[in-house]
NUKE-740473 format. One record per atom (N, C-alpha, C): x, y, z; atom name. Coordinates in steps of 0.2 Angstrom, whole numbers, plus 5000, padded with zeros to 4 digits. Last residue first. Example, Ala and Ser with C-alpha at 12.3 -4.5 7.8 and 13.67 -1.06 7.14 Angstrom:
5064,4989,5035,N
5068,4995,5036,CA
5064,5000,5039,C
5066,4972,5039,N
5062,4978,5039,CA
5066,4984,5039,C
***
This chain:
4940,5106,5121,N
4946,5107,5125,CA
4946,5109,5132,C
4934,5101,5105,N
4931,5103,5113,CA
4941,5104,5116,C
4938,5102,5094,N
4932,5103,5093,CA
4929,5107,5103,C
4952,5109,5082,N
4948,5107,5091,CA
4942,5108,5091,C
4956,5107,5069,N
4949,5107,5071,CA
4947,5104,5079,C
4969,5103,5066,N
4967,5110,5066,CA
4961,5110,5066,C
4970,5087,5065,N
4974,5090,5069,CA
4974,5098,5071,C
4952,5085,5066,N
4960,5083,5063,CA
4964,5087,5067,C
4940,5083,5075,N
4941,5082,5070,CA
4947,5080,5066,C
4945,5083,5092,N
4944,5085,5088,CA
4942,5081,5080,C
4950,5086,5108,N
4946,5083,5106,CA
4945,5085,5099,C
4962,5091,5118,N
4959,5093,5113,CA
4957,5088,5109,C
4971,5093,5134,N
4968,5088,5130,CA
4962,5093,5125,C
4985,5103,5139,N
4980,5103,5135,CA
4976,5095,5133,C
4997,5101,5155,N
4995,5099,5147,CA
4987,5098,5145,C
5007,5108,5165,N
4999,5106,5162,CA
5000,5108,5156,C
5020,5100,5174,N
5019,5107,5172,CA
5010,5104,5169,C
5036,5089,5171,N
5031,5094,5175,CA
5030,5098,5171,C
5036,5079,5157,N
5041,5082,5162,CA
5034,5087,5166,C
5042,5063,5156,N
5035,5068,5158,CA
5038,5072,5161,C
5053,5055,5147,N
5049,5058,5152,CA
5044,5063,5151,C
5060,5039,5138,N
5057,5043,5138,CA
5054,5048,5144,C
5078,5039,5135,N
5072,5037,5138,CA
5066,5041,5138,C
5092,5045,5135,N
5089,5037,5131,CA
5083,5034,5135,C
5095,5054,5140,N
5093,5047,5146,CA
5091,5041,5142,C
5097,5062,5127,N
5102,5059,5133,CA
5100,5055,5136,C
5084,5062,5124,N
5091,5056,5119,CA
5095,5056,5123,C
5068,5061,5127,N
5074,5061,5131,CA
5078,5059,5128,C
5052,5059,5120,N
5060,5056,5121,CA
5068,5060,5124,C
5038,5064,5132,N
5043,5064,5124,CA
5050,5062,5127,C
5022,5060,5139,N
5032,5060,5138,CA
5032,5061,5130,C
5010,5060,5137,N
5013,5064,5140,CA
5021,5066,5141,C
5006,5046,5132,N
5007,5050,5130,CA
5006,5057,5132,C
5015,5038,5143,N
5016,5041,5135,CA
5013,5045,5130,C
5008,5034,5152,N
5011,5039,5155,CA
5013,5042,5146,C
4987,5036,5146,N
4994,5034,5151,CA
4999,5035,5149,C
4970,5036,5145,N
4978,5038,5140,CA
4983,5036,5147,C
4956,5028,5140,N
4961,5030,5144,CA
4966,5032,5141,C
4941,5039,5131,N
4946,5035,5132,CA
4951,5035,5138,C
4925,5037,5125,N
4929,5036,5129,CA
4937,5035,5129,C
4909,5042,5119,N
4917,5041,5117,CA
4920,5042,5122,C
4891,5042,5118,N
4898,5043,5122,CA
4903,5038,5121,C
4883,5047,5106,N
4886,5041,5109,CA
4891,5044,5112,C
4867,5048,5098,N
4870,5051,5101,CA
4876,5044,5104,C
4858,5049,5082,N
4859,5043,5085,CA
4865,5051,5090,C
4852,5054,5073,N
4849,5057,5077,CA
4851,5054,5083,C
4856,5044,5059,N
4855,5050,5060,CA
4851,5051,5069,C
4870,5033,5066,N
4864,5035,5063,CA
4860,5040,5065,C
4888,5032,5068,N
4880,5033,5072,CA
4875,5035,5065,C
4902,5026,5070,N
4897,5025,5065,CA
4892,5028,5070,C
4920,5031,5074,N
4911,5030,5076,CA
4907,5029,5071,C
4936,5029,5076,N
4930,5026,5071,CA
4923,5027,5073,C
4946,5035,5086,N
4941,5030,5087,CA
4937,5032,5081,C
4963,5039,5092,N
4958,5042,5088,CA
4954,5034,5089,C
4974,5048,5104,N
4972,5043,5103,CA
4965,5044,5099,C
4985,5057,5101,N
4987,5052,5105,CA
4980,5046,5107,C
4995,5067,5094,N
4989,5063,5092,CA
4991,5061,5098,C
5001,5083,5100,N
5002,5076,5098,CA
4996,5072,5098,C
5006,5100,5094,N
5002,5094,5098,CA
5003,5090,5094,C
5018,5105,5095,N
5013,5109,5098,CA
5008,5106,5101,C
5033,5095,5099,N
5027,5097,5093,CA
5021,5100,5099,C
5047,5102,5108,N
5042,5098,5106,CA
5035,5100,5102,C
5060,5110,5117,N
5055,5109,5109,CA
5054,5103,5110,C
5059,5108,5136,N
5060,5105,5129,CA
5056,5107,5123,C
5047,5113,5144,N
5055,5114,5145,CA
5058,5115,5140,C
5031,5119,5137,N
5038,5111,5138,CA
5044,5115,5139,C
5019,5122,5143,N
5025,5125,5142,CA
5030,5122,5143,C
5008,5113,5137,N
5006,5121,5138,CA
5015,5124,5139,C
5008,5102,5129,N
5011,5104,5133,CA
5013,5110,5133,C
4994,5091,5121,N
4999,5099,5121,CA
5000,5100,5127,C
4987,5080,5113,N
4990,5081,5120,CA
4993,5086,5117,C
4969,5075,5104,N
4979,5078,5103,CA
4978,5079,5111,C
4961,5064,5097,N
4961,5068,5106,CA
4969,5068,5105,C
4947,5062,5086,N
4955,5062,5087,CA
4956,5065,5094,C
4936,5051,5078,N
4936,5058,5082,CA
4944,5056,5086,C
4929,5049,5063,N
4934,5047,5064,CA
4937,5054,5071,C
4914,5045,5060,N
4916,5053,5060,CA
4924,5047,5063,C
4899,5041,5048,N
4904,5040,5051,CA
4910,5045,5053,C
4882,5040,5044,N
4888,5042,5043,CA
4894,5041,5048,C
4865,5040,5041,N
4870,5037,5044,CA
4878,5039,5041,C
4858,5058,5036,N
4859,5051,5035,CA
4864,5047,5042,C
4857,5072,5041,N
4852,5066,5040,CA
4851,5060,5036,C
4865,5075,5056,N
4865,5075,5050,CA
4858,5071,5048,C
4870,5076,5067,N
4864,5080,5066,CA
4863,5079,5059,C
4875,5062,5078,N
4876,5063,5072,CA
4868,5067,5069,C
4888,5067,5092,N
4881,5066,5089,CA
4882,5068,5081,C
4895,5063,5105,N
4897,5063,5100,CA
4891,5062,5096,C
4903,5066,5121,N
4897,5066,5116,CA
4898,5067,5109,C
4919,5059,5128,N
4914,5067,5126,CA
4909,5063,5123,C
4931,5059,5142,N
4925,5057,5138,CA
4924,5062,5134,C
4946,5050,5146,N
4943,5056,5144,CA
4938,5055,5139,C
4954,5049,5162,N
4949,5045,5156,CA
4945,5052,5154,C
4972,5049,5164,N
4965,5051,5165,CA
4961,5048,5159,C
4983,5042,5171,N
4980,5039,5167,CA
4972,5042,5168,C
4994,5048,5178,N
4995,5049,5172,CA
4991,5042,5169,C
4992,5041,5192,N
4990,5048,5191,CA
4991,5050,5182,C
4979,5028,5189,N
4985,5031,5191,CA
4984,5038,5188,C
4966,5028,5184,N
4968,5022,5190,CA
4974,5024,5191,C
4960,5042,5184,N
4960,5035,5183,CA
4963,5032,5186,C
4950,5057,5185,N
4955,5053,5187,CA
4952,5046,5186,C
4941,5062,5169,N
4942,5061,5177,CA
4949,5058,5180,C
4935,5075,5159,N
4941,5072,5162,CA
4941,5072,5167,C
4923,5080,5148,N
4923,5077,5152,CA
4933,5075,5155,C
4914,5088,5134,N
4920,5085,5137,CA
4921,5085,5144,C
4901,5090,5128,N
4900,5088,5137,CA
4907,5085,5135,C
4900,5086,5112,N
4897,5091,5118,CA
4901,5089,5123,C
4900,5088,5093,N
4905,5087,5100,CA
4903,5090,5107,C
4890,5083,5079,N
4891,5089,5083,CA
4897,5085,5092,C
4891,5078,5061,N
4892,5079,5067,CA
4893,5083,5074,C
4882,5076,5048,N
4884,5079,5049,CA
4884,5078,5057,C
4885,5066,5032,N
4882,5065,5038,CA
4886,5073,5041,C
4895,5063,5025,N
4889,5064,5022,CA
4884,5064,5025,C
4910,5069,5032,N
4906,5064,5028,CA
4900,5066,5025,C
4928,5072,5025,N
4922,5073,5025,CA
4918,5069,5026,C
4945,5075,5033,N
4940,5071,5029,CA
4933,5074,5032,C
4960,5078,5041,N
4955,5080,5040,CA
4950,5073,5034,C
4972,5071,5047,N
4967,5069,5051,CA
4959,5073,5045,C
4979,5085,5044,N
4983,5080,5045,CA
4972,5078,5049,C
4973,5098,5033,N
4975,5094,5038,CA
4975,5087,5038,C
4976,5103,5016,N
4971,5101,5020,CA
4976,5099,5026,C
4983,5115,5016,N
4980,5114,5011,CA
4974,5110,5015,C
4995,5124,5027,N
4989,5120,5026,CA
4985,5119,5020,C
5002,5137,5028,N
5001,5134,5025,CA
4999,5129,5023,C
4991,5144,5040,N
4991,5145,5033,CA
4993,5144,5027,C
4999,5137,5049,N
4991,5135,5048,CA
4990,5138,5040,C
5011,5143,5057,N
5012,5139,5050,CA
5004,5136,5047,C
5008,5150,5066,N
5010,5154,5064,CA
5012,5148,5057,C
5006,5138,5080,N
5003,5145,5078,CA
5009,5148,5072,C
5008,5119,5073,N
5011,5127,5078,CA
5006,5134,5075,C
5004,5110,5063,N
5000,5114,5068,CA
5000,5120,5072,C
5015,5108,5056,N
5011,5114,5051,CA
5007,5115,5057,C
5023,5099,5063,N
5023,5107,5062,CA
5020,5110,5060,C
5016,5089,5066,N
5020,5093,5072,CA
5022,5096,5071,C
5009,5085,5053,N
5007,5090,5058,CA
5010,5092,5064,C
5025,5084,5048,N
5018,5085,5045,CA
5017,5088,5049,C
5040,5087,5059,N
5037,5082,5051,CA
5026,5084,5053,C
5051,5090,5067,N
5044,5095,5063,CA
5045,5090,5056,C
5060,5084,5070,N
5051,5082,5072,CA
5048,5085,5069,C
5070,5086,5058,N
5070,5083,5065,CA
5061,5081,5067,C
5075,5095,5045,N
5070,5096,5050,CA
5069,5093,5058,C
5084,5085,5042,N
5087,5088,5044,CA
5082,5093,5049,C
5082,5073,5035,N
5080,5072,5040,CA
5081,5079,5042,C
5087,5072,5022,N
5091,5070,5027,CA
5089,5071,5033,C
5080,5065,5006,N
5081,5065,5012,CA
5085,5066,5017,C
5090,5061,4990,N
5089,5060,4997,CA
5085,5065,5002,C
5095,5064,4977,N
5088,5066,4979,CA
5084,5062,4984,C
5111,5073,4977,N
5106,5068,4979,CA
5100,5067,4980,C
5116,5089,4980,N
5115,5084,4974,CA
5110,5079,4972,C
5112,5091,4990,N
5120,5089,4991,CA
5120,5085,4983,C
5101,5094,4994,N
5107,5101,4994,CA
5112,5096,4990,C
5090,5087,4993,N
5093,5086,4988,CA
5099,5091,4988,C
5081,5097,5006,N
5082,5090,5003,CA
5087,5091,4995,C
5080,5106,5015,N
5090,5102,5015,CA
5088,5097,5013,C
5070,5112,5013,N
5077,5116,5015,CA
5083,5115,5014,C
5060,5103,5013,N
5063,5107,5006,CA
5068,5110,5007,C
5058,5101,5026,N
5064,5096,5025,CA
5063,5099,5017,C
5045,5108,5030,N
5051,5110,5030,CA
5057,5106,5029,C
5037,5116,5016,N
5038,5112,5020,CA
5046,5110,5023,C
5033,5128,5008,N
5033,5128,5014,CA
5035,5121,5020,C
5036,5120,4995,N
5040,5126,4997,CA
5040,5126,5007,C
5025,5113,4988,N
5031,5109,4993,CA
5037,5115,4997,C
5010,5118,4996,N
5016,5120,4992,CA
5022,5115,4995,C
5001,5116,5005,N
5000,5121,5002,CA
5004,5120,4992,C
5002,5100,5013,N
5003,5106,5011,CA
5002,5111,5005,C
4993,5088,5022,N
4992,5093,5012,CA
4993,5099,5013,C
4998,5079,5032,N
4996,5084,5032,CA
4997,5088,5024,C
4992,5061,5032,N
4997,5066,5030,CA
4993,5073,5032,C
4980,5053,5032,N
4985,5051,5035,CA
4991,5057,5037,C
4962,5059,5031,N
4970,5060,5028,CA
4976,5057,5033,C
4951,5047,5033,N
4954,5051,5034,CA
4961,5054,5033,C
4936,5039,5027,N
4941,5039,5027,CA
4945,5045,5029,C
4923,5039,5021,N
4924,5036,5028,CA
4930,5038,5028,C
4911,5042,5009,N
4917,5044,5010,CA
4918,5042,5018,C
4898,5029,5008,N
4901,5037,5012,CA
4907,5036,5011,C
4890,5025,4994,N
4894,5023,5001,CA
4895,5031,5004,C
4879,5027,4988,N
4879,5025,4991,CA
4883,5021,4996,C
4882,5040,4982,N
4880,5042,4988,CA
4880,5033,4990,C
4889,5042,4971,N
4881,5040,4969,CA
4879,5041,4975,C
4904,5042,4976,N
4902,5048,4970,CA
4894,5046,4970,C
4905,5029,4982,N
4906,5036,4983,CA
4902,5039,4981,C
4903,5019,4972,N
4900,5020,4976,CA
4898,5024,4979,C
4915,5024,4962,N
4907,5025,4961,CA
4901,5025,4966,C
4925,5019,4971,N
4923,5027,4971,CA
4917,5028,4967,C
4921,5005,4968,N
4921,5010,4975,CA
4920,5018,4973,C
4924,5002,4957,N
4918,5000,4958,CA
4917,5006,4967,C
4938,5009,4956,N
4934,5010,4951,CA
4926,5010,4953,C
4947,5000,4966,N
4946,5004,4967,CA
4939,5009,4961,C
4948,4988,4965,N
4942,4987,4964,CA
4941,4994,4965,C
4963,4986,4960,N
4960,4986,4955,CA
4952,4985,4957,C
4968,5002,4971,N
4970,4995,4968,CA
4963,4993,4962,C
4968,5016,4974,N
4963,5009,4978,CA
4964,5004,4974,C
4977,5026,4980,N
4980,5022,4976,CA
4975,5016,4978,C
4966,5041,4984,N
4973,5036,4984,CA
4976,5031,4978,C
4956,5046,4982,N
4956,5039,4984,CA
4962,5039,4984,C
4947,5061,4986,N
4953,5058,4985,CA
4955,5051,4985,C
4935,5070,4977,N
4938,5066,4983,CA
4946,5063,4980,C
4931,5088,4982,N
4937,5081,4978,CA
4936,5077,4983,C
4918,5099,4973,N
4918,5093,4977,CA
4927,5090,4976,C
4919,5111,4970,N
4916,5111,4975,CA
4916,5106,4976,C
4934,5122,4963,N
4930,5116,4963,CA
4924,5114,4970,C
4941,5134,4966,N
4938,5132,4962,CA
4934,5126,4960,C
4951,5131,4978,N
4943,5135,4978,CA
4938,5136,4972,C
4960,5123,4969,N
4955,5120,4976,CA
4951,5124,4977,C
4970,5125,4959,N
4963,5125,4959,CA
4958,5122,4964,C
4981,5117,4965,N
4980,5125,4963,CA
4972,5127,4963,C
4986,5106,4974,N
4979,5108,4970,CA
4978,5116,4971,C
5000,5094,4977,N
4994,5102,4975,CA
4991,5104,4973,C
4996,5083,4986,N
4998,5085,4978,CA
4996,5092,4979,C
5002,5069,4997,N
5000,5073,4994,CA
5001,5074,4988,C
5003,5050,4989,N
5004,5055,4996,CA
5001,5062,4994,C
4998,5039,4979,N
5000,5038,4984,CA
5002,5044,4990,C
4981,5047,4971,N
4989,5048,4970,CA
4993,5046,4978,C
4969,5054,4965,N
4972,5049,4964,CA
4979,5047,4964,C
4956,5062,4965,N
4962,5064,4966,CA
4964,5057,4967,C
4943,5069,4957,N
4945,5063,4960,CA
4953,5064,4958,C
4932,5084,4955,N
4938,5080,4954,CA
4940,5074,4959,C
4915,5085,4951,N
4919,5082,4956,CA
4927,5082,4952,C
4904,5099,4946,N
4911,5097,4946,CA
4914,5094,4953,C
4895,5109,4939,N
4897,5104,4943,CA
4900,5100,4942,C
4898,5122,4937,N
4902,5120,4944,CA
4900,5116,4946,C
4909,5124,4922,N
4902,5122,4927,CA
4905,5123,4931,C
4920,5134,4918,N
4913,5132,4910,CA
4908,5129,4917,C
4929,5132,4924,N
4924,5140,4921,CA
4923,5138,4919,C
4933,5119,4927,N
4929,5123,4932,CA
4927,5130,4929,C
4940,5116,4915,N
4934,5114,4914,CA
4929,5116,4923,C
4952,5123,4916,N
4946,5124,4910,CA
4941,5120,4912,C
4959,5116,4929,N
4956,5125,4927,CA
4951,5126,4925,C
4959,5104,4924,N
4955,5106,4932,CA
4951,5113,4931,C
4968,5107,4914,N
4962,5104,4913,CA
4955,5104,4920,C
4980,5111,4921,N
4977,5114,4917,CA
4969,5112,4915,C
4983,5101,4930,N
4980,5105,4934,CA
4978,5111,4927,C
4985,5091,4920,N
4981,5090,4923,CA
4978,5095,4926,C
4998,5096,4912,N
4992,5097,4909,CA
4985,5094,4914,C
5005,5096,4924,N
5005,5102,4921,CA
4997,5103,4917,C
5005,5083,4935,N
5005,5085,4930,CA
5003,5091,4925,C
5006,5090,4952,N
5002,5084,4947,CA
5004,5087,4940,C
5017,5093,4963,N
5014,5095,4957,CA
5012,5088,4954,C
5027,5092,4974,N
5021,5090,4973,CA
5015,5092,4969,C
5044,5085,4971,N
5038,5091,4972,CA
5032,5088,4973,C
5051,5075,4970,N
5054,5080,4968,CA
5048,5085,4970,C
5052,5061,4983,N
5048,5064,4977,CA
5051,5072,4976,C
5065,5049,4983,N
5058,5055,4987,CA
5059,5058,4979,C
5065,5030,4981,N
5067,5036,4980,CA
5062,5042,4984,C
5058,5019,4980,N
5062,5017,4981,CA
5067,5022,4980,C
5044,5019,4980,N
5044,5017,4986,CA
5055,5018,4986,C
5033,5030,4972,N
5037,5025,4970,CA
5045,5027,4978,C
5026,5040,4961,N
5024,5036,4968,CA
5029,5031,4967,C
5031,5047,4951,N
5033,5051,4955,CA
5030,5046,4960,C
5030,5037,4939,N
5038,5041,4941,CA
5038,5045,4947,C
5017,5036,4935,N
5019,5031,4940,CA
5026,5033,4941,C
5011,5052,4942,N
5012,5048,4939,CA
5013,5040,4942,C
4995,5058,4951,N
5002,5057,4951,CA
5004,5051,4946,C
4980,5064,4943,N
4984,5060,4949,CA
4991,5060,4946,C
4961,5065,4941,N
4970,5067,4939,CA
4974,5062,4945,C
4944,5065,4933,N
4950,5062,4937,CA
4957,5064,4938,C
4930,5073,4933,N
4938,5073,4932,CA
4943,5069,4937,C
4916,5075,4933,N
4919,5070,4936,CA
4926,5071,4933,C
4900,5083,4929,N
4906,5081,4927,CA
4912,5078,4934,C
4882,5084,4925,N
4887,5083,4929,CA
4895,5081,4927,C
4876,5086,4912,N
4872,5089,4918,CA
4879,5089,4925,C
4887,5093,4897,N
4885,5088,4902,CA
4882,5090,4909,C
4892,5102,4889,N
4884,5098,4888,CA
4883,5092,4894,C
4903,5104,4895,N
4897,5110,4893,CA
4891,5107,4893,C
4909,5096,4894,N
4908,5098,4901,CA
4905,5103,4902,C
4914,5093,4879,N
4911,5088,4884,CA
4908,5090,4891,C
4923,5105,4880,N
4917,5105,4875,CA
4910,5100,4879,C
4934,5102,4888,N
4926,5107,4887,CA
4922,5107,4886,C
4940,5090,4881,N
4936,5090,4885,CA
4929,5095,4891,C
4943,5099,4868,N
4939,5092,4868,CA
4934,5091,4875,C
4952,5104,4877,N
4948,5108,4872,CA
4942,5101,4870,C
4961,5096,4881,N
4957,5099,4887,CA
4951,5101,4882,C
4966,5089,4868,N
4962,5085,4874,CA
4960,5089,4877,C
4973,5102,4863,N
4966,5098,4860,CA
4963,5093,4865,C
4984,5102,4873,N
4979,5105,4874,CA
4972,5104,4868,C
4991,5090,4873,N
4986,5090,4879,CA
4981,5097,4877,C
5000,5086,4863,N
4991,5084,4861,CA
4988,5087,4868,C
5013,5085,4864,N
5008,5093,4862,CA
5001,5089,4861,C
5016,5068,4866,N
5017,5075,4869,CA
5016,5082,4863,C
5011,5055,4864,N
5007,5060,4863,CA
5008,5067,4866,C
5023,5047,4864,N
5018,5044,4859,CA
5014,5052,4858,C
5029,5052,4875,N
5033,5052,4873,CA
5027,5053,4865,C
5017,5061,4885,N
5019,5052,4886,CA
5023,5056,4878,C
5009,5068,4898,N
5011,5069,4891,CA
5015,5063,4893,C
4991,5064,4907,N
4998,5069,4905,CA
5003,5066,4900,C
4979,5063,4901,N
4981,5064,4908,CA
4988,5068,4908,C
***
């Protein structure tokens, strides 16, 4: 996995080794992830690089097959150099001690991937934009400096998409879904419209879609994020199954906070409802 005081210069006979393994085999399965120095609750992280000899192992073992899962294992993003090079990752995060029996589950088909990215997967820690003013001062603090442009209040705007790895709200399932017939009515007040759509699963198993409804403010007075989550829903359907999704929204989520008035407003004018996938996959609008 990566180099330990006990076994540092052995990675490259290990990759070599595991070659070999990845030649003779019908299917391959790589695991990698973050150390235990880089997750860790009581400091920020220096970058998002998994360790050197793992992204080198990703490498050599995607020229030789392609069939090839890597499992990604690591409490926040990482970079994956080699992500056009592999056709399947899943990601588990940090699933604790039953985690093992679970991503088996996964990986055999009999559970579904159900899960969604919390964070937005940049590219690169570069692109991000509190790399500007983290650790200027020495310290490997944080200081907030970016302001709102955090994850996808920034990376969604026009013009930062390309650095994306994955989106905020993205995941896959094993089932495939379609989005029809958006729908906004008036509700019980003027800042509570109800917003519908259809939600089909064309797939041909049972699957699960996690469906998101961002708010954008076509021409805010005030910076603010491009778009704001504002309310998501869990669907289970089975194959061929259809369902209308429903939601009320109210006056919040249409304001942003006001520091002067120490409060929050709505400010006049029209705002976008966008139905989607994740935060860069409108599906309806």
């Amino acid at each position: 996995g990566y180099e330990t005081a006990a076994r540092r210069g052995d990675a490259a006979a290990l990759i070599a080794n595991a070659v070999a393994l990845a030649k003779a085999a019908d299917r391959v399965v790589v695991f990698v992830g973050s150390t235990e120095a880089d997750d860790c609750e009581g400091y920020d992280r220096d970058g998002l690089d998994l360790p050197t000899a793992q992204d080198a192992l990703v490498d050599a073992i995607a020229r030789v097959t392609r069939d090839l899962v890597v499992v990604v294992q690591s409490g926040g993003p990482v970079a994956m150099p080699w992500v056009h090079d592999v056709p399947a990752i899943l990601q588990m995060h940090l699933a604790g001690e039953a985690g093992g029996a679970a991503c088996a589950d996964v990986l055999v088909g009999d559970a579904e991937p159900g899960g969604r990215l919390a964070e937005t997967y940049p590219l690169s820690v570069d692109v991000v934009p509190s790399a500007a003013s983290f650790g200027v001062d020495g310290a490997r603090q944080a200081v907030y400096a970016e302001k709102w442009r955090v994850g996808y209040r920034h990376f969604s705007a026009p013009g930062f998409g390309q650095d994306v790895l994955f989106p905020f709200g993205h995941g896959l399932s094993y089932a495939a879904f379609s989005y029809e017939d958006l729908s906004v009515e008036a509700g019980a007040g003027p800042l509570e419209p109800v917003v519908s759509f259809t939600l089909a699963n064309v797939g041909a198993r049972a699957g699960s879609d996690v469906v998101q409804l961002y708010v954008r403010a076509l021409n805010p007075p005030k910076p603010r994020p491009f778009v704001e989550l504002r309310r998501f829903s869990k669907i289970v359907l089975r194959p061929g199954e259809r369902r209308s999704v429903s939601w009320t929204l109210d006056r919040r989520c249409f304001a942003r906070f006001d520091a002067a008035a120490d409060d929050w407003r709505v400010d006049a004018g029209a705002y976008e409802l966008r139905v989607g996938a994740s935060a860069a996959e409108p599906k309806l609008a």
